[in-house]
C-alpha positions in Angstrom: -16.6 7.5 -1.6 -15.5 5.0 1.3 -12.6 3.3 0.9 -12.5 0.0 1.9 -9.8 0.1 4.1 -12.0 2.6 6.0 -15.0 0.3 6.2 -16.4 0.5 10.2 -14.2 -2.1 12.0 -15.7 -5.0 14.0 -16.0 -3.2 17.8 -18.5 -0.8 16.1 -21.2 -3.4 15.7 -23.2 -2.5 19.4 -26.8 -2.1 18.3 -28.9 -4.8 18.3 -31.5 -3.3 15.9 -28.8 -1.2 13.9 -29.7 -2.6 10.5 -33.2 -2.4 11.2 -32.7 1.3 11.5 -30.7 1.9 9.2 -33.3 0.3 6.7 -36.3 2.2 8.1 -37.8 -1.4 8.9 -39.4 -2.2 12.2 -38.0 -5.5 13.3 -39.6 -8.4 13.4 -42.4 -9.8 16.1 -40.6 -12.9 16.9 -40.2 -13.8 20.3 -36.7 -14.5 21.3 -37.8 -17.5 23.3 -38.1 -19.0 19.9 -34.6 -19.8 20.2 -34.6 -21.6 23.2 -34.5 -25.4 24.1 -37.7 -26.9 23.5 -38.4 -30.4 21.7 -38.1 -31.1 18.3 -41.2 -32.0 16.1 -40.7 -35.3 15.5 -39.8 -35.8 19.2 -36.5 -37.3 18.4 -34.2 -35.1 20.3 -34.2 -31.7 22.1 -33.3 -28.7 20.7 -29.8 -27.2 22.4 -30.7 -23.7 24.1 -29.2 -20.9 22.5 -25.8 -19.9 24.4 -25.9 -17.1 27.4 -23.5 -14.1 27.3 -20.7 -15.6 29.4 -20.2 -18.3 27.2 -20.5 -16.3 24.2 -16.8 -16.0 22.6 -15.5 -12.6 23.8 -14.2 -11.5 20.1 -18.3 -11.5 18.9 -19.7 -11.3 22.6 -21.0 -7.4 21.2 -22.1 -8.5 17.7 -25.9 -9.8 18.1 -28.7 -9.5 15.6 -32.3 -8.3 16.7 -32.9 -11.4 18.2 -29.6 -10.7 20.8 -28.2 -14.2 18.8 -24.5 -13.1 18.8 -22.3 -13.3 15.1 -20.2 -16.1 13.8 -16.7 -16.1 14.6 -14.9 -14.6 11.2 -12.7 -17.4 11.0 -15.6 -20.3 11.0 -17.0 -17.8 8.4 -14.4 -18.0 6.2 -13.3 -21.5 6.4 -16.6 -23.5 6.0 -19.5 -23.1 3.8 -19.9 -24.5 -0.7 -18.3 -22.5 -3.1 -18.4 -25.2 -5.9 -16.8 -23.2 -8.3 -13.6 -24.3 -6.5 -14.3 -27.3 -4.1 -16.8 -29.3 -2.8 -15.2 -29.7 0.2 -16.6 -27.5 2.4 -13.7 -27.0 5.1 -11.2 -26.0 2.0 -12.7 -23.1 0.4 -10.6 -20.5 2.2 -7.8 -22.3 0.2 -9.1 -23.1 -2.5 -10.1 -19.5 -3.4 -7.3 -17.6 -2.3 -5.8 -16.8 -5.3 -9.0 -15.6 -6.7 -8.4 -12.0 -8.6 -10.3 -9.8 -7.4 -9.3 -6.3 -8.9 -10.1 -5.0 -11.4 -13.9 -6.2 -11.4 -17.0 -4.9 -13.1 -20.6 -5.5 -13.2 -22.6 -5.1 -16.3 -26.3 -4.5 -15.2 -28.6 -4.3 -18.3 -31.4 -5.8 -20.1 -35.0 -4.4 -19.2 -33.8 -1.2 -18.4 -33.7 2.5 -19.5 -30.1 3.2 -18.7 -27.5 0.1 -18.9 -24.2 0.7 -17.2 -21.1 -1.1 -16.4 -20.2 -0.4 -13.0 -16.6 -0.4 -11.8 -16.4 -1.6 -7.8 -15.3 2.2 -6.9 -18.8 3.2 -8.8 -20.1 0.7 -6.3 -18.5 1.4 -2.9 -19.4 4.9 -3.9 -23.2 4.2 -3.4 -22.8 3.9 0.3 -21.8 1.5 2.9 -23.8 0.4 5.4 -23.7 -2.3 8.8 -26.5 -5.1 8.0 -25.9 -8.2 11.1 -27.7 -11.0 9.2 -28.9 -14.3 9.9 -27.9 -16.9 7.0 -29.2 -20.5 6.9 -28.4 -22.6 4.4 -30.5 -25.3 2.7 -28.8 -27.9 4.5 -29.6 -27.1 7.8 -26.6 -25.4 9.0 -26.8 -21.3 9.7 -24.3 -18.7 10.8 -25.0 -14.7 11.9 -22.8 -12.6 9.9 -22.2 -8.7 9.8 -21.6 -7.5 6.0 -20.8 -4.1 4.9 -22.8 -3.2 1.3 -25.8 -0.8 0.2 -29.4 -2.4 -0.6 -30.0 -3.2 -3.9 -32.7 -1.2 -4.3 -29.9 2.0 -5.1 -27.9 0.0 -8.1 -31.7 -0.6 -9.7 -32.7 2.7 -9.4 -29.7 3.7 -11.2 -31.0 2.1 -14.4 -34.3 2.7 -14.4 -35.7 -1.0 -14.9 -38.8 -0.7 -17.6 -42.6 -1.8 -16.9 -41.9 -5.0 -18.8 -39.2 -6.5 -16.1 -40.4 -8.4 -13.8 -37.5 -10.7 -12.4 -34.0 -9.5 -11.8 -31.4 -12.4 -12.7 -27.9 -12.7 -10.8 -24.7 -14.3 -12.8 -21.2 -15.1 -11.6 -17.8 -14.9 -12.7 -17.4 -17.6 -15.2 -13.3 -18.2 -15.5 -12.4 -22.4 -15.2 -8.4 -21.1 -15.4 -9.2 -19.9 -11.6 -12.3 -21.6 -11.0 -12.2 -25.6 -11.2 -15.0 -26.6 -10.6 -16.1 -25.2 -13.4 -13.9 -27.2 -15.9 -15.7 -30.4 -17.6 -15.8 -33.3 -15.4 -14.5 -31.9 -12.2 -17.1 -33.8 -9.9 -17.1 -37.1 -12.2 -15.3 -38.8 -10.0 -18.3 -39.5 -7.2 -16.1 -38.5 -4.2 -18.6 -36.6 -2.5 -22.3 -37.8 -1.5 -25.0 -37.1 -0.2 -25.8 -38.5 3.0 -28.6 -40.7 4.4 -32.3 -39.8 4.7 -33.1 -37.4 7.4 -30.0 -36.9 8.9 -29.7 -34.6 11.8 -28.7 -30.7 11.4 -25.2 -31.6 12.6 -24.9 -34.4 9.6 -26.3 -32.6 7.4 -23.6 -29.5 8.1 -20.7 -31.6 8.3 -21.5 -34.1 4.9 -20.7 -33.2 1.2 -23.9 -32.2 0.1 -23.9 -32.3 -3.9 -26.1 -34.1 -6.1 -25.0 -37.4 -7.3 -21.5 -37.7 -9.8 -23.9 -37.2 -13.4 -25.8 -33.9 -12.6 -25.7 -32.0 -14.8 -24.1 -28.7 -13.2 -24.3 -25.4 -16.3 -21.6 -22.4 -15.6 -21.7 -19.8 -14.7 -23.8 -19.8 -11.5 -26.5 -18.3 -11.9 -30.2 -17.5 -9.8 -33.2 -14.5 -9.4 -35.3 -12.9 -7.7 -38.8 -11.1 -8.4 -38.1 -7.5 -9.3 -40.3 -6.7 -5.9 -37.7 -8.9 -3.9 -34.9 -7.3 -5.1 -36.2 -3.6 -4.6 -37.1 -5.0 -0.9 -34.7 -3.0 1.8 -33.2 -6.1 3.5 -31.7 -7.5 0.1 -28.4 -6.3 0.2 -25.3 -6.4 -2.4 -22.6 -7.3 -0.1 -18.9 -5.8 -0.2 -17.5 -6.4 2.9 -17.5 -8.6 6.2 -16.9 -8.0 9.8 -15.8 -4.3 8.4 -13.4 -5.7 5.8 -13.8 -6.2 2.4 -14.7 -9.3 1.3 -13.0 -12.4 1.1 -12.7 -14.3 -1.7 -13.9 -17.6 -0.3 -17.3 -15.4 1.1 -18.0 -14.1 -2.3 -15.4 -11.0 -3.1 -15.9 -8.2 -4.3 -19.2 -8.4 -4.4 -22.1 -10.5 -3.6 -25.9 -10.9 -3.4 -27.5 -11.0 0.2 -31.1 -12.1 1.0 -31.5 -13.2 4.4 -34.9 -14.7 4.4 -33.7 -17.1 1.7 -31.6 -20.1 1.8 -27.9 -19.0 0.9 -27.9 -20.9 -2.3 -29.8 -17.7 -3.6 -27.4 -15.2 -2.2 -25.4 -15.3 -5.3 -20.8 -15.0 -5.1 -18.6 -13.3 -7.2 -20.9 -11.3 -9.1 -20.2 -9.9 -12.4 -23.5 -9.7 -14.3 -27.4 -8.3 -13.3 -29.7 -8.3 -16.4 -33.8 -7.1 -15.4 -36.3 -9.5 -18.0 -39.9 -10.7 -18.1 -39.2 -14.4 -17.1 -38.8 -16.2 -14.6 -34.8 -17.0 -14.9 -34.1 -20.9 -14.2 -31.3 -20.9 -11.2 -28.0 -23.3 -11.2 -29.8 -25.4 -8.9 -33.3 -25.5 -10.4 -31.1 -27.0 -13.5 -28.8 -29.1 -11.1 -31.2 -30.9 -9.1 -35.3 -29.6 -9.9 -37.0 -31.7 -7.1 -35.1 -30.1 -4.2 -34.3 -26.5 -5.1 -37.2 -23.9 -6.2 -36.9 -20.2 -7.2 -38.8 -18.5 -4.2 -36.3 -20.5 -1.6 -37.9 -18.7 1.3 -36.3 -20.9 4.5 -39.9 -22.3 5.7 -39.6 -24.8 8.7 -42.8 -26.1 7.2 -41.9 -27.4 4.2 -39.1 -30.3 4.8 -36.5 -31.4 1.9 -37.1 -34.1 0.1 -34.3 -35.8 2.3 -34.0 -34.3 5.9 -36.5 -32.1 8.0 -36.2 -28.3 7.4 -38.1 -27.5 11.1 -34.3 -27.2 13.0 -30.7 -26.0 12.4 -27.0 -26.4 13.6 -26.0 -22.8 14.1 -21.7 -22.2 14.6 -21.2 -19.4 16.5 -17.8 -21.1 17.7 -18.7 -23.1 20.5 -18.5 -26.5 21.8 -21.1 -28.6 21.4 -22.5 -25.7 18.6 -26.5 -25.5 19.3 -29.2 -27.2 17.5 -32.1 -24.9 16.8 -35.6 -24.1 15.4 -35.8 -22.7 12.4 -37.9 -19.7 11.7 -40.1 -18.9 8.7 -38.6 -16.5 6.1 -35.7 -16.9 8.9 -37.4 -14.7 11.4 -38.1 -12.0 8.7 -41.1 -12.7 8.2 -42.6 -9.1 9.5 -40.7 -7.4 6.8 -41.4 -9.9 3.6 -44.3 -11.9 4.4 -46.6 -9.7 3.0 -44.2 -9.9 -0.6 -46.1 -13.9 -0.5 -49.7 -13.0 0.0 -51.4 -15.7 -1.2 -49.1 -17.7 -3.0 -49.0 -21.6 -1.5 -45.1 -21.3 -0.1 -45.0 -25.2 -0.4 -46.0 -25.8 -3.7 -43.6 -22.3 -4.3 -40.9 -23.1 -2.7 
């Protein structure tokens, strides 16, 4: 077993294509002028061209994904992004979580399957580490490119034997309001947060409060799934670590969900229960707010929210102004998990 304190540190990240490899995938077929300046759909501004390598921050100048788009900075990662459980403020997570306890931890994975376990976060780290650079974009139009440390999936399934009858694999998080807030009765009853205007621009959408309105009708824990074919696919990742260290508590420690051709809303924190079953699970968000969160969630540029254009993005990779840029169906994955769609209409499934 790997220790975490041994976990590859943040100058070993060279390879554009090392995840790929590492997954046995062949990258995909997405031309890396797709990121450029061009014009927007809806003709109302230009997209910002992606940066060049002198202006790329020195500290994540060597840390690219396939696409040669270089990684978010580890502080931006860690102090922005919704962790609900704790704030909706999106620039206070980083305190808010900090006294999260993270040790000991377990994960009970059970239901549909042959061999139900309780794993321990040793019995974890001990099924490998490996070096995934993913791209992450978020529902609400904002995106990062992050390096986690974890092991697909696919190994903690195998380990207990899901049955022919499950079909869907469902994802639950620590549910404890003495360290979690948000998750005490009428912690958002006040209305301070809101949504903002109709189709606001990536960079409003990034920097507003994004909850639903005071009276949704939030259920804890958090909760969300994925198609048992989706969860055995390569790129979906359990996540331990970040940037070669183990994870933070405001990014999801000790151990998190990663799919990276889904909005981040499915990518599920603080993990603590994985239970295989026949149906469909219903998601925190398909509860929370129906109309504007689905179970597939596959990012599709095509398919707008109900209040702002999905076609563009505000991607923070630490510079000033941070660029505005097209999005990419199943967020340029789409030669490894397209084919998982086949026939399925990914607006009416979304």
């Amino acid at each position: 077993m790997r220790k975490t304190s041994r976990i590859t540190p943040e100058h070993i990240y060279l390879s554009r294509r090392r995840f790929l490899k590492g997954a046995g995938l062949i990258a995909g077929a997405v031309a890396l002028n797709a990121c450029t300046g061009q014009a927007s759909g809806d003709g109302r501004q230009r997209f910002t061209p992606m940066p060049t390598a002198t202006s790329i921050p020195p500290a994540n100048r060597q840390m690219v994904d396939e696409f040669g788009d270089p990684a978010t900075p580890l502080e931006k990662i860690r102090s922005f992004g919704n962790y609900y459980e704790f704030t909706r403020s999106k620039v206070d997570i980083q305190e808010a979580a900090a006294n999260l306890v993270t040790s000991p931890w377990q994960v009970e994975v059970g239901g549909l399957v042959n061999k139900p376990q309780v794993f321990d976060l040793d019995d974890l780290l001990a099924l490998g580490q490996e070096e995934r650079i993913y791209r992450m974009r978020c529902m609400e139009a904002w995106s990062m490119v992050i390096p986690w440390t974890g092991f697909p999936l696919a190994k903690l399934l195998q380990r207990v034997e899901p049955t022919s009858a499950a079909k869907f694999v469902r994802f639950e998080s620590l549910f404890d309001p003495a360290q979690m807030p948000g998750q005490r009765p009428g912690a958002y009853a006040d209305g301070s947060h809101s949504a903002p205007a109709n189709t606001p621009e990536p960079g409003e959408v990034a920097q507003n409060q994004m909850g639903a309105s005071p009276d949704t009708p939030y259920v804890w824990p958090y909760a969300d799934g994925l198609r048992l074919d989706e969860a055995m696919h390569p790129l979906t990742l359990l996540a331990t670590g970040i940037y070669g260290k183990p994870l933070y508590p405001e990014n999801g420690a000790p151990i998190r969900l990663v799919v990276p051709w889904k909005y981040a809303f499915k990518s599920v924190k603080a993990i603590v229960k994985i239970e295989l079953v026949t149906e469909m699970p219903t998601s925190f968000w398909m509860a929370a707010m129906p109309t504007e969160h689905g179970f597939y969630a596959n990012v599709n540029p095509d398919v707008p929210h109900p209040r702002w254009s999905q076609g563009r993005e505000f991607r923070y990779l630490g510079l000033d102004p941070e660029p505005v840029i097209p999005t990419l169906k199943f967020n340029g994955y789409a030669a490894d998990v397209a084919q998982l769609y086949t026939g399925m209409d990914l607006a009416k499934n979304f």
